[in-house]
C-alpha positions in Angstrom: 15.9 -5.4 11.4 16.8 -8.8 11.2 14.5 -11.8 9.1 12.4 -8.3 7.5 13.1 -9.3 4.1 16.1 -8.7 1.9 19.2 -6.9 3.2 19.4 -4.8 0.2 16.0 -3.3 1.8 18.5 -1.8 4.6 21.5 -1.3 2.1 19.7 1.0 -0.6 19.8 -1.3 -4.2 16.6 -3.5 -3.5 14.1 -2.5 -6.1 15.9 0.4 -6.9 14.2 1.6 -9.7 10.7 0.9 -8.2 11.7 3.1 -5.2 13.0 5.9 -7.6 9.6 5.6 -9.6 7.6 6.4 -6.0 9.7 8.9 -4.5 9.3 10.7 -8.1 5.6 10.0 -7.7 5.4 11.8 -3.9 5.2 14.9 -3.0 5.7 16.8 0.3 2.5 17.0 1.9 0.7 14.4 -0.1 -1.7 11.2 1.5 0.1 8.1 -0.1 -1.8 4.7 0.1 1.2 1.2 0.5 -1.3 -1.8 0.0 0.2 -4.5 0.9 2.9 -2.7 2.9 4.5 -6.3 4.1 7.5 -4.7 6.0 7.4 -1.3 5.2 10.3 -0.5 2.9 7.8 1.7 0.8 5.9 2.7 4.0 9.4 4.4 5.2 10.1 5.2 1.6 6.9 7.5 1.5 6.6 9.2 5.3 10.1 10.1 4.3 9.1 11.6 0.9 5.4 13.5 1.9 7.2 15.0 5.0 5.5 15.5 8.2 2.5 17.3 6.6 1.5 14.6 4.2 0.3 11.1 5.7 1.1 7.3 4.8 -1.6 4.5 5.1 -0.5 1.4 5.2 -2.3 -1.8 4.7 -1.3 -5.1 5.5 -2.7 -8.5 6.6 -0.2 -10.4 8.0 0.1 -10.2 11.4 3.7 -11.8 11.3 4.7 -9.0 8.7 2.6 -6.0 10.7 4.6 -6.9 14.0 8.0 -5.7 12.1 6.0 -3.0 10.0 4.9 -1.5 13.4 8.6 -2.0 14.9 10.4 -0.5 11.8 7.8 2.6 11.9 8.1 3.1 15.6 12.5 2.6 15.5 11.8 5.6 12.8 10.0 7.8 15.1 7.8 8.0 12.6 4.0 10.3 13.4 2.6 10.1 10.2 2.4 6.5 9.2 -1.2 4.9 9.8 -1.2 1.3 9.7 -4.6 -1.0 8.7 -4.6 -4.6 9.4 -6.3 -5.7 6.4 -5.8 -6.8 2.9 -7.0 -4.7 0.3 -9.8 -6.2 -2.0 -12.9 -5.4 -4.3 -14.9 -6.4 -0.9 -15.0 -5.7 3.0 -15.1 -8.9 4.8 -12.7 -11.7 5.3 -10.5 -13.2 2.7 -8.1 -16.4 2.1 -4.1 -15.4 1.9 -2.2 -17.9 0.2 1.5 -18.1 2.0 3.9 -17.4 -0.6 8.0 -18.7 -0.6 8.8 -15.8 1.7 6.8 -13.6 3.5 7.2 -10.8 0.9 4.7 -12.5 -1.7 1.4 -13.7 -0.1 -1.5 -12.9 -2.2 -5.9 -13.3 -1.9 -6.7 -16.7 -3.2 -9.5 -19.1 -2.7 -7.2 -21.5 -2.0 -5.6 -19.8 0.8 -4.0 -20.9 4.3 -5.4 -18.0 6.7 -8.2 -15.7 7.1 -7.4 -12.4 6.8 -9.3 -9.1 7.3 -10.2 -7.8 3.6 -11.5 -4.0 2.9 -12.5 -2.0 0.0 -10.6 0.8 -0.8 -13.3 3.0 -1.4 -15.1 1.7 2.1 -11.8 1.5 4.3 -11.9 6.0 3.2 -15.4 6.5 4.1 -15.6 4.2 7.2 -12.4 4.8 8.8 -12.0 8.3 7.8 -8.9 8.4 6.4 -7.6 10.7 3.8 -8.1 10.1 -0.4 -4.7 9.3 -1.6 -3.0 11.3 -4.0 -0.7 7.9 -4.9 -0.9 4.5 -4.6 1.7 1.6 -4.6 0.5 -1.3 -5.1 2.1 -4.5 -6.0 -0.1 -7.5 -8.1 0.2 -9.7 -10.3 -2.6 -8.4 -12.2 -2.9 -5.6 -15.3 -5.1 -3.2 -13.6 -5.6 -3.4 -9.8 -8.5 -4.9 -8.6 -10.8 -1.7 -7.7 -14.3 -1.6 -9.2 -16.2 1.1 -11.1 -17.9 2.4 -8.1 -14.6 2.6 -5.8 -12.5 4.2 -8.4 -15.5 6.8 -8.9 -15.1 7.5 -5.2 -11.4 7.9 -4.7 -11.7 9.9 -7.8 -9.1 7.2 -10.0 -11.0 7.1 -13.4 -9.3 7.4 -16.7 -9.4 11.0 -16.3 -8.4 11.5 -13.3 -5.9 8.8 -12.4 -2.9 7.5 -14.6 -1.7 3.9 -13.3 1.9 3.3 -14.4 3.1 -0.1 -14.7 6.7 -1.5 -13.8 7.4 -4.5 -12.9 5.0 -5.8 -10.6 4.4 -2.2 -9.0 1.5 -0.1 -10.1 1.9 3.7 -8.6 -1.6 5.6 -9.3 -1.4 9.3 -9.1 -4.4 10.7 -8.5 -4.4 13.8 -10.6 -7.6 15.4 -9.3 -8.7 13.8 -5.9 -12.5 14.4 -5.2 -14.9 12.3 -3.0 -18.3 11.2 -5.3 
């Protein structure tokens, strides 16, 4: 779709080795979380890799990026991508977004331009009823993603049960033993 982000998105060498690194990562018939789906080049990526009996959640804020996120899901006929409007956080409640150079690298600041929607992971399972995730993309700029304790107790991502693997700016969790606390 045209102004979604990088062609090479459409033409098969953007991120390539990120992409390889999920689709390794998926299996069919497993619940894959895309935080901060922006477009939905992983979103795609995933429903394509966990098959019709495995689901994808994907989160995203932006209402500019969810419009082609929705159209891109919908132009895939795709049934089992769920999309949440919200940014993913330590908290629920509302958070700043700080407008990066393109609308691929927004991020939660204090200092940000818009008010976005902002859910715990842990909360966003229980109160929307979604499925645990068995892997999790998630793109930061941090070394560890941003989950507390508690919420990594409850989607059952501690040291022993979750490896996160690190490359680039892409953390992939695989949830080795998915239980609900």
């Amino acid at each position: 779709m045209v102004g979604a982000g990088d062609h090479g998105c459409w033409l098969g060498w953007y991120e390539r080795d990120k992409a390889k690194l999920l689709a390794a990562a998926l299996d069919t018939g497993s619940i894959f979380y895309d935080v901060g789906a922006n477009v939905g080049f992983y979103s795609l990526l995933g429903a394509a890799c966990v098959g019709s009996g495995g689901r994808v959640i994907a989160f995203e804020p932006v209402p500019e990026n969810l419009l082609i996120l929705q159209k891109h899901i919908a132009m895939s006929q795709l049934t089992n991508v769920t999309v949440i409007p919200a940014a993913v956080s330590d908290r629920c409640g509302a958070g700043r977004l700080q407008a990066g150079a393109a609308n691929t690298t927004g991020c939660l600041s204090v200092d940000g331009d818009r008010e976005v929607e902002t859910g715990a992971l842990d909360a966003l399972v229980f109160e929307r009823r979604l499925p645990v995730p068995q892997v999790i993309k998630w793109i930061l700029k941090t070394e560890k993603p941003p989950l507390s304790e508690a919420q990594s107790k409850h989607l059952g991502c501690t040291d022993q049960h979750c490896s996160w693997r690190r490359t680039a700016q892409i953390f992939v969790a695989n949830v080795l033993r998915c239980r609900v606390a």
